[in-house]
Structures are given as structure tokens and as C-alpha cells.
C-alpha positions as CSV (number, residue, x, y, z in Angstrom):
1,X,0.0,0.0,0.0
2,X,1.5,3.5,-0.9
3,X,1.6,6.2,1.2
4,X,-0.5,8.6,-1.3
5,X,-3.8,5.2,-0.3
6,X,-3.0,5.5,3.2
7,X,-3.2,9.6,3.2
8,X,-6.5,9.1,1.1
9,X,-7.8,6.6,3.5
10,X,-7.2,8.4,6.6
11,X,-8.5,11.8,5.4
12,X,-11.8,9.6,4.1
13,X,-12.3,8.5,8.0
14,X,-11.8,12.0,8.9
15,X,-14.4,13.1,6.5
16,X,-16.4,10.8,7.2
17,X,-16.7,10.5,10.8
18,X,-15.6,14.0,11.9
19,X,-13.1,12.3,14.0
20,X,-8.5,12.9,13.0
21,X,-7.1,9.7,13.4
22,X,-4.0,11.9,13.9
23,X,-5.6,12.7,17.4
24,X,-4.9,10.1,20.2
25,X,-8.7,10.3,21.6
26,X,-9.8,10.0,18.4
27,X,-8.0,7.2,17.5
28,X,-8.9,5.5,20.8
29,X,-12.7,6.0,20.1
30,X,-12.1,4.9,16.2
31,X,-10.4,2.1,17.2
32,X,-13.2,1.0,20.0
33,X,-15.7,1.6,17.2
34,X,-13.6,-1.0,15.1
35,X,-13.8,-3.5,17.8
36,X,-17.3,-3.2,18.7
37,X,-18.2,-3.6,14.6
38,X,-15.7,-6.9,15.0
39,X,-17.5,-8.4,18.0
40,X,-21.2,-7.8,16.5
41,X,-20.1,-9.6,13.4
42,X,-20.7,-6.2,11.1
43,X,-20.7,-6.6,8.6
44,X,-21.3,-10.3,7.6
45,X,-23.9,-10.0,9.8
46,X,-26.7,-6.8,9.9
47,X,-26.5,-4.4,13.0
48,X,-29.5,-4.8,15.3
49,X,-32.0,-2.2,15.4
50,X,-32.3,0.5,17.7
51,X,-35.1,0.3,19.7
């Protein structure tokens, strides 16, 4: 992977999520958000709803 994909990918999170992975609380609560995904099976399997 280049460094120009990883640049792009980063800055897509950020613009995506409103949260800098360059920011160490941001990346802690990006990273969380990664793990949660993992452990509900997302996204092989569909999120639950909200109720």
C-alpha cells in the first residue's frame, strides 16, 4: 500500500466520521468503534436495530 492510499484513507475517515485519526482520543474511540463492529459480526452480519 502507498503512502499517497493511506493519506487518502485516513483523510476519508476523517471526513467521514468528523473524528482525525491523527488525534490520540480519536483514534482511541475509532479504534473502540472497530472493535465493537468486529465483535457484532458487522458486517457479515446486519447491526441490530435500535429500539
Amino acid at each position: 500500500m502507498s503512502v499517497r492510499t493511506v493519506t487518502y484513507r485516513l483523510e476519508r475517515v476523517r471526513a467521514l466520521t468528523g473524528y482525525d485519526p491523527a488525534d490520540p482520543a480519536h483514534r482511541f474511540t475509532l479504534q473502540a468503534a472497530v472493535l465493537g463492529a468486529r465483535a457484532l459480526g458487522w458486517p457479515e452480519q446486519p447491526l441490530p436495530a435500535a429500539d
